[in-house]
OpenMM code with the backbone's topology and positions (N, CA, C; nanometers):
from openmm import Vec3, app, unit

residues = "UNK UNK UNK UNK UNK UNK UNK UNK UNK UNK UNK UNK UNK UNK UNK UNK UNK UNK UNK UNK UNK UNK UNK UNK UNK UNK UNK UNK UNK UNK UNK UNK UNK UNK UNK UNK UNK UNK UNK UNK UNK UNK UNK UNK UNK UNK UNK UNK UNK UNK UNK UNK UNK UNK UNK UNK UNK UNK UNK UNK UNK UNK UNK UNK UNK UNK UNK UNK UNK UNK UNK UNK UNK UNK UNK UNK UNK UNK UNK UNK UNK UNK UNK UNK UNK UNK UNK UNK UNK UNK UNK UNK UNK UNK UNK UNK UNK UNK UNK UNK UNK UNK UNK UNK UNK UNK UNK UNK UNK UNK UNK UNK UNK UNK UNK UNK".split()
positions = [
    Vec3(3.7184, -7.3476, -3.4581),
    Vec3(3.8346, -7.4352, -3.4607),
    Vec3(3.8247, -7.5339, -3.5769),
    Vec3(3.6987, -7.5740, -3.5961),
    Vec3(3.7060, -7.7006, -3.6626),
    Vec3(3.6688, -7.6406, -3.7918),
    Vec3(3.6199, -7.5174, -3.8368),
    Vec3(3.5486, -7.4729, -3.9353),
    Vec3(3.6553, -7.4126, -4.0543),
    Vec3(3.7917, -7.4178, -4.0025),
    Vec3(3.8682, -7.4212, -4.0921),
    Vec3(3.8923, -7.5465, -4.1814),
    Vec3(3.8756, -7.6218, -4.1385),
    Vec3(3.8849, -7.7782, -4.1797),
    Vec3(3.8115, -7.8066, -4.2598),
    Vec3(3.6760, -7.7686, -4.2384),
    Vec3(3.5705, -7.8320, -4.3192),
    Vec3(3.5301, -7.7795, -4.4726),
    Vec3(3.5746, -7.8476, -4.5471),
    Vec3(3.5675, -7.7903, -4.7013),
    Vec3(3.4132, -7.7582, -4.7522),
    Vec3(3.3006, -7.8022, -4.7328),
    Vec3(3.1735, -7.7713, -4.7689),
    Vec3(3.0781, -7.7539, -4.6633),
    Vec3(3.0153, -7.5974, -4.6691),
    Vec3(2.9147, -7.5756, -4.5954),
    Vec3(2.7828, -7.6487, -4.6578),
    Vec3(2.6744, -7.6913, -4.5171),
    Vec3(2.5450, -7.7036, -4.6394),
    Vec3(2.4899, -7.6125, -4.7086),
    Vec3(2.5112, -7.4900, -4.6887),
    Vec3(2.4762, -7.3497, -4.8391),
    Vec3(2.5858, -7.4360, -4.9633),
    Vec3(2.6934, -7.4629, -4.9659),
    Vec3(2.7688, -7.4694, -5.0711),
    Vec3(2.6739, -7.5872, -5.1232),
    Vec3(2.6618, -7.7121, -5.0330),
    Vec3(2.5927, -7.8459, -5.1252),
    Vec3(2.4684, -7.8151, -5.1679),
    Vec3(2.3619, -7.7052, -5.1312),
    Vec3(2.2536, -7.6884, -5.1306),
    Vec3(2.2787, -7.6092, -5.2730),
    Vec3(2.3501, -7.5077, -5.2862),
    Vec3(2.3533, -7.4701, -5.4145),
    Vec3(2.4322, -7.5316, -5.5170),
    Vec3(2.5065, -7.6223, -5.5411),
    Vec3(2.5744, -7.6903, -5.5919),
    Vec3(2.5332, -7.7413, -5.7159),
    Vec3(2.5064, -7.6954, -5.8638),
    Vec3(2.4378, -7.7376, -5.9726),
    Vec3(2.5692, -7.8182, -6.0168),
    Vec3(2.4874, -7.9265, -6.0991),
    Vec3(2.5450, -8.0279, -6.2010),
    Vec3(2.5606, -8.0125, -6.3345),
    Vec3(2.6633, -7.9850, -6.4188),
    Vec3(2.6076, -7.9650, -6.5896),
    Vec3(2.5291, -8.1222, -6.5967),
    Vec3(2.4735, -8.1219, -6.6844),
    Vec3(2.3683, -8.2223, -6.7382),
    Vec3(2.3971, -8.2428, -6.8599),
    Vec3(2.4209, -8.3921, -6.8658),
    Vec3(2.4640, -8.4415, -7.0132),
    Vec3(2.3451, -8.5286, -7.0222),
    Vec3(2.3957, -8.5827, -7.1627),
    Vec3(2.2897, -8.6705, -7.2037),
    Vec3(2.2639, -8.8117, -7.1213),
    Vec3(2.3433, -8.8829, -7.0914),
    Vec3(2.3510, -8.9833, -6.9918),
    Vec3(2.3822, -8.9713, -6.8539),
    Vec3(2.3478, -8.8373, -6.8120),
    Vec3(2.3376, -8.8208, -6.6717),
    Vec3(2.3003, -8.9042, -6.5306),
    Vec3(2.2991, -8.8107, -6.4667),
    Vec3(2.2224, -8.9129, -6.3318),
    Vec3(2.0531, -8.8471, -6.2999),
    Vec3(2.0035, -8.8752, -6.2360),
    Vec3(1.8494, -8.8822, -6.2339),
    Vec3(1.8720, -8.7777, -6.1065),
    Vec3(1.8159, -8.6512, -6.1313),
    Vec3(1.8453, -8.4785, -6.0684),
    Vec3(1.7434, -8.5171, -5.9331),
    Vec3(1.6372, -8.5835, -5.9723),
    Vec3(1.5737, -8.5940, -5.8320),
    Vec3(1.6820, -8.6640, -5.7350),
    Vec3(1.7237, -8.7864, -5.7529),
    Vec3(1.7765, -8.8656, -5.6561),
    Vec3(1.9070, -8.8278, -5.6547),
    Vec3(2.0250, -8.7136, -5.7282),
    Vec3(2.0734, -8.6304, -5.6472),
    Vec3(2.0635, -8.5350, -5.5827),
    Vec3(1.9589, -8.5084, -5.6036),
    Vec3(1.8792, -8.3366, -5.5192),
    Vec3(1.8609, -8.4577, -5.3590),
    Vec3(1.7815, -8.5454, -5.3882),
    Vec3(1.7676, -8.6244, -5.2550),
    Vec3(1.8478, -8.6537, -5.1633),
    Vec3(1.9731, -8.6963, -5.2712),
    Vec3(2.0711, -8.7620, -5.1802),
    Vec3(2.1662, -8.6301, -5.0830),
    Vec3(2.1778, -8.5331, -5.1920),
    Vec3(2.2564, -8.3917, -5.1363),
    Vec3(2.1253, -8.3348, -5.0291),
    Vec3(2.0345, -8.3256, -5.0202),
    Vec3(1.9849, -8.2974, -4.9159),
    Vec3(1.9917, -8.3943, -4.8092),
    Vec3(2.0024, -8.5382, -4.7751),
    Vec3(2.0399, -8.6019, -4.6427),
    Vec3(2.2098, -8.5127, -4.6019),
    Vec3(2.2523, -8.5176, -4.7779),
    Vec3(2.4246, -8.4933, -4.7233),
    Vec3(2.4249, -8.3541, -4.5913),
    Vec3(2.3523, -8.2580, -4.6278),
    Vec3(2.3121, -8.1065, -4.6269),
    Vec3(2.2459, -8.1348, -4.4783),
    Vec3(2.1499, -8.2501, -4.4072),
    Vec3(2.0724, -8.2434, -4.2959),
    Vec3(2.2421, -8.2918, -4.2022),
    Vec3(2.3180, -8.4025, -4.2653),
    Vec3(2.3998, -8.4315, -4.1803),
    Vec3(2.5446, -8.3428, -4.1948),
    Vec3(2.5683, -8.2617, -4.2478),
    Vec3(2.6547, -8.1512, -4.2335),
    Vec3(2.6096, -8.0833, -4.1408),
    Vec3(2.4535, -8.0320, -4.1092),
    Vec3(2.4006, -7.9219, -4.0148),
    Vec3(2.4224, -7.9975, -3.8429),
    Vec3(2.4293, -8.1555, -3.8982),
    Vec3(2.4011, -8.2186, -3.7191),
    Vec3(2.5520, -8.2204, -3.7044),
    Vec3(2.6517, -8.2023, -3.7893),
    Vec3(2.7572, -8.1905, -3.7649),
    Vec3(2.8072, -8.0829, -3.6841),
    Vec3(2.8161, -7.9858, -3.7511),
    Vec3(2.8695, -7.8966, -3.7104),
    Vec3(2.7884, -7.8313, -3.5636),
    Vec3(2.6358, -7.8591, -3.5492),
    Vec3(2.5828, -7.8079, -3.4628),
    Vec3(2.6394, -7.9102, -3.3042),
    Vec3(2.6840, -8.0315, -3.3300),
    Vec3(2.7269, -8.1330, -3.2652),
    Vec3(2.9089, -8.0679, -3.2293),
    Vec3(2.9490, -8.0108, -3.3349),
    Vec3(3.1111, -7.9545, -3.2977),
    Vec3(3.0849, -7.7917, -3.2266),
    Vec3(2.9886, -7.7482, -3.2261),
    Vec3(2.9584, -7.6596, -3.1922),
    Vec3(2.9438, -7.6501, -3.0676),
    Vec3(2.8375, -7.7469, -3.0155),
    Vec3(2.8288, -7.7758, -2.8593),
    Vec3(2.9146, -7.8246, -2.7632),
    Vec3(3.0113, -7.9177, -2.8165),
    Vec3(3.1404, -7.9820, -2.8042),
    Vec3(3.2370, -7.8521, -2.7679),
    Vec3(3.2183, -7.8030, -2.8491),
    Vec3(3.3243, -7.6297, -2.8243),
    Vec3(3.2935, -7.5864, -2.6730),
    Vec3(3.1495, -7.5536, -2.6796),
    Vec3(3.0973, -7.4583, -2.5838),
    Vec3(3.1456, -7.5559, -2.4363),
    Vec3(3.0960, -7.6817, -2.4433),
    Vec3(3.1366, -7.7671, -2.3240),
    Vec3(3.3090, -7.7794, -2.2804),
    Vec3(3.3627, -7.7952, -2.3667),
    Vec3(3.4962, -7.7944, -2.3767),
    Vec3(3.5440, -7.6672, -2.2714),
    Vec3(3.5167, -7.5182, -2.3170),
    Vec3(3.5222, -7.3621, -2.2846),
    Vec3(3.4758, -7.3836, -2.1236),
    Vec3(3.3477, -7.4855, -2.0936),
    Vec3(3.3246, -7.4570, -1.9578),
    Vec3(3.3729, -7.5019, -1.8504),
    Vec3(3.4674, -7.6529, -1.8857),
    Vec3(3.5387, -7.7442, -1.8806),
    Vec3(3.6921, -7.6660, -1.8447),
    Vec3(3.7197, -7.5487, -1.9343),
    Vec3(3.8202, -7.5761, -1.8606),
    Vec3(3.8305, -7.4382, -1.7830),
    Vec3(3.6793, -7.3726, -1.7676),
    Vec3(3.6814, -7.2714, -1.6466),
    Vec3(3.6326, -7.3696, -1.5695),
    Vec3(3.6119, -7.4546, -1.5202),
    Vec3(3.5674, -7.5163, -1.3984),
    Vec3(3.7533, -7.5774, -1.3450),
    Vec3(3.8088, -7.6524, -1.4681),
    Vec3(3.9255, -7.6694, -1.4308),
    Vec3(3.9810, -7.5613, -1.3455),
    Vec3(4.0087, -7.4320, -1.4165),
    Vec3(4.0693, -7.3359, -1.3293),
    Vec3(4.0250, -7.3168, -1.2043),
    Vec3(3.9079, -7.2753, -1.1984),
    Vec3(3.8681, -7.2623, -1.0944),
    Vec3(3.9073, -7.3826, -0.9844),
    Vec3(3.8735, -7.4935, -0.9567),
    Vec3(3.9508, -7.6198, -0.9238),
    Vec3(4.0355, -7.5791, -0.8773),
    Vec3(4.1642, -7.5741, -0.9718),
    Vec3(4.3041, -7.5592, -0.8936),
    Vec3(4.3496, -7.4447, -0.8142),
    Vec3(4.2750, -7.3507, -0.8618),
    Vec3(4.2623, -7.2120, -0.7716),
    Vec3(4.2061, -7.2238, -0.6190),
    Vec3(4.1294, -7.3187, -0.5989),
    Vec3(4.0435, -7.3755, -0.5193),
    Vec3(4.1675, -7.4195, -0.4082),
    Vec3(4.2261, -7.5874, -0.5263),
    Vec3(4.3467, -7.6619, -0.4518),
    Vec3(4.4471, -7.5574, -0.3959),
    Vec3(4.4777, -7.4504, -0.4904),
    Vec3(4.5921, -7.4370, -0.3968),
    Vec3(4.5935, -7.2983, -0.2757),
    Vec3(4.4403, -7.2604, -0.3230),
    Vec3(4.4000, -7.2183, -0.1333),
    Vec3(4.4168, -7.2822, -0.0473),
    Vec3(4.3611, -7.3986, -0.0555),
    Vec3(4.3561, -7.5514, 0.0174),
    Vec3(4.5121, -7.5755, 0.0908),
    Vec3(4.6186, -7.5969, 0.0124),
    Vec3(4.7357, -7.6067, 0.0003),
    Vec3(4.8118, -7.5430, 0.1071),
    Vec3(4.7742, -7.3779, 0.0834),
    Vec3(4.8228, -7.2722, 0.1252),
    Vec3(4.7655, -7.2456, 0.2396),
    Vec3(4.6168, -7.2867, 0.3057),
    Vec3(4.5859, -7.2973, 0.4416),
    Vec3(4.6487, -7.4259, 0.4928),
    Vec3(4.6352, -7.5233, 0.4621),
    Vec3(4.7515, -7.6115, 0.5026),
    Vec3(4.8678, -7.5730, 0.5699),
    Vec3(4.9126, -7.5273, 0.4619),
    Vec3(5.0441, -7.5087, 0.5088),
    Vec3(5.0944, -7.3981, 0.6543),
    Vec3(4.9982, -7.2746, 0.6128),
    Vec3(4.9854, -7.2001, 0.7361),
    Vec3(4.9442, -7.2502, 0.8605),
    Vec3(4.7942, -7.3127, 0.8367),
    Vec3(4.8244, -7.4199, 0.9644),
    Vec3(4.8946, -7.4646, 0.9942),
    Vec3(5.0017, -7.5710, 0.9650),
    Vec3(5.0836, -7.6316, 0.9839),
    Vec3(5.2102, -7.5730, 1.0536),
    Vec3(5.2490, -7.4451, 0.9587),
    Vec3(5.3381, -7.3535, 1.0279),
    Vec3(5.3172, -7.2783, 1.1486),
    Vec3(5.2010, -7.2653, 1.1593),
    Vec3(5.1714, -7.1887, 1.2921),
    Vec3(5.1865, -7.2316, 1.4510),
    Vec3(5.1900, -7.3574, 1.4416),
    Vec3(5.2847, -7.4387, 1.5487),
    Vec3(5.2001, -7.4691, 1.6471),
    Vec3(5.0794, -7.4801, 1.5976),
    Vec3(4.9584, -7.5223, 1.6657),
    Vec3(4.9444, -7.7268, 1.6751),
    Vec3(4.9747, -7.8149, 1.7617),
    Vec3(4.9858, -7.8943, 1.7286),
    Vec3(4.7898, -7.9743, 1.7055),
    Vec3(4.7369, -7.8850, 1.8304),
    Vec3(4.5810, -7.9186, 1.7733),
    Vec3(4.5574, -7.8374, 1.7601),
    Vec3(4.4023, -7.8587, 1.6673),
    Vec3(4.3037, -7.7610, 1.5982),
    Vec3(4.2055, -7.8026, 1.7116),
    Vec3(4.1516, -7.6473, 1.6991),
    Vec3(4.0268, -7.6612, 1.8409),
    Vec3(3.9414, -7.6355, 1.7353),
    Vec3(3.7754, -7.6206, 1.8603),
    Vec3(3.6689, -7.5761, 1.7228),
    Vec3(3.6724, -7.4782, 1.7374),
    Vec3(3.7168, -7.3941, 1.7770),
    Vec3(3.7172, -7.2333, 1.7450),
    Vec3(3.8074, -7.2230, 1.6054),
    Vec3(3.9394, -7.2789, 1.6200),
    Vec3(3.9761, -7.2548, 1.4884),
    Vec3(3.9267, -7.3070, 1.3680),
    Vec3(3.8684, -7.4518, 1.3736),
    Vec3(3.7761, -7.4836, 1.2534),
    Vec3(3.6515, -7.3806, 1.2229),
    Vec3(3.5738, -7.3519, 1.3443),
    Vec3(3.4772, -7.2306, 1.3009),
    Vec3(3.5395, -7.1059, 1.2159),
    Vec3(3.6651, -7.0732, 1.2402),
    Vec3(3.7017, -6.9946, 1.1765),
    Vec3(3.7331, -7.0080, 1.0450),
    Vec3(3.7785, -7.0959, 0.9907),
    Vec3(3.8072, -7.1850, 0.8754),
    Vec3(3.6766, -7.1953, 0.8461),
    Vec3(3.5997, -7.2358, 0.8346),
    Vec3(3.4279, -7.2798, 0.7999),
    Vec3(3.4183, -7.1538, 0.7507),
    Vec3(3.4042, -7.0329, 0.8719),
    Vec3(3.3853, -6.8487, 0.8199),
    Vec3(3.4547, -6.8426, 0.7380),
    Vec3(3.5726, -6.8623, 0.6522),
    Vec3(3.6408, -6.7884, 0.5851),
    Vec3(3.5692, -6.8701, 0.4829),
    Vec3(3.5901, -7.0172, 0.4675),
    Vec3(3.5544, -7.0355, 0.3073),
    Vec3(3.3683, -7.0317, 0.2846),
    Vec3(3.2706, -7.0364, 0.3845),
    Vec3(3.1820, -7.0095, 0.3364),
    Vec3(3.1626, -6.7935, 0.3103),
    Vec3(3.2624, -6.7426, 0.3328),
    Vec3(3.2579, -6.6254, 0.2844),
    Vec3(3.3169, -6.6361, 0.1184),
    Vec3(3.4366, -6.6809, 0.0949),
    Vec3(3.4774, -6.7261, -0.0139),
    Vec3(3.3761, -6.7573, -0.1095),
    Vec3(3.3059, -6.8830, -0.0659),
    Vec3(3.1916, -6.9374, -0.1435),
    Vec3(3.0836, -6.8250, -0.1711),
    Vec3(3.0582, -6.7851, -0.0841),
    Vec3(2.9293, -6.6864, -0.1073),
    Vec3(2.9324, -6.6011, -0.2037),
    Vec3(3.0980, -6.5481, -0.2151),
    Vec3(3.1119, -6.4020, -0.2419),
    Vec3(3.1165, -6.4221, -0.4179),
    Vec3(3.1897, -6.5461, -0.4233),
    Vec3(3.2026, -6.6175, -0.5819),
    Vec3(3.0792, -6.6120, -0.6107),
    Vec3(2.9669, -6.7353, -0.5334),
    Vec3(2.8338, -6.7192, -0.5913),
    Vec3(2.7845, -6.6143, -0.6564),
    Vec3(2.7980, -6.5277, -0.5717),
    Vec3(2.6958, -6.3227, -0.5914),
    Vec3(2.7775, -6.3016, -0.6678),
    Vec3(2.8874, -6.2898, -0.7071),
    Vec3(2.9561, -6.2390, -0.8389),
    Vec3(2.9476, -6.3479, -0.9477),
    Vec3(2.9446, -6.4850, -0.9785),
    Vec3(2.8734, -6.4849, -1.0495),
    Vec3(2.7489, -6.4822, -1.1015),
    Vec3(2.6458, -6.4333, -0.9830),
    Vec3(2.5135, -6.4066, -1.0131),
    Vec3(2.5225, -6.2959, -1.0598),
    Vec3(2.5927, -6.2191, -1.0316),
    Vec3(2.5772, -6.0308, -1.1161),
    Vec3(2.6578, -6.0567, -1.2405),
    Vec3(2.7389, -6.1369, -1.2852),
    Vec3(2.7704, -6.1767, -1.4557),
    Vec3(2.6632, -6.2584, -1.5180),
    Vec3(2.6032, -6.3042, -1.4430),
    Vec3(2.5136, -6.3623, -1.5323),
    Vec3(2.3705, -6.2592, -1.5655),
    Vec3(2.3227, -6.1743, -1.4673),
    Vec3(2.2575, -6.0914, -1.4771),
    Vec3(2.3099, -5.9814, -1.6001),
    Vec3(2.3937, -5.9489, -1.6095),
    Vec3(2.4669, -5.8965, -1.7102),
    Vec3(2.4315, -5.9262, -1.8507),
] * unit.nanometer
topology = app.Topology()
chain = topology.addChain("A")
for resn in residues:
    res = topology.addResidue(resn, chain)
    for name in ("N", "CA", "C"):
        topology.addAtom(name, app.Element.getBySymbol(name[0]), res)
């Protein structure tokens, strides 16, 4: 994303020669200075890099979330419609069974993508 943006890699500053005139600048202390430039281009991009990856996980957790909410939502509502004015514990046990099956089943599938 961001790597369109950025006009100089540190390969480009690292190879980057100067013609040399007679009243030049002193080649060590730009070789010096382009190498800090060159360490903080690398913490850059390795810093937009990670930023990316967090971002990507950020917004599968989002999804997941609202996928979540509007199960949530949608047992709600069936409860509600079903014209039950109380919930006993049989029906919460049942509710408990369904989403710790839910939960489980997500877990083990993403344990076999990550095994992957």
């Amino acid at each position: 994303m961001y790597q369109n943006k950025i006009t100089l890699m540190p390969q480009d500053i690292l190879e980057k020669e100067f013609k040399i005139d007679t009243r030049g600048y002193r080649l060590k202390e730009v070789d010096q200075f382009l190498d800090v430039i060159i360490g903080d281009y690398e913490q850059f991009l390795e810093i937009i890099n990670n930023l990316e990856k967090e971002k990507a996980d950020l917004l599968a957790e989002i999804m997941n979330l609202k996928q979540e909410l509007r199960n949530s939502k949608l047992n709600m509502e069936v409860a509600s419609n079903s014209g039950m004015s109380e919930v006993t514990n049989v029906d919460i046990i049942r509710r408990l069974s369904q989403l710790e099956k839910m939960v489980y089943n997500s877990k083990a599938s993403k344990e076999e993508e990550e095994k992957e």
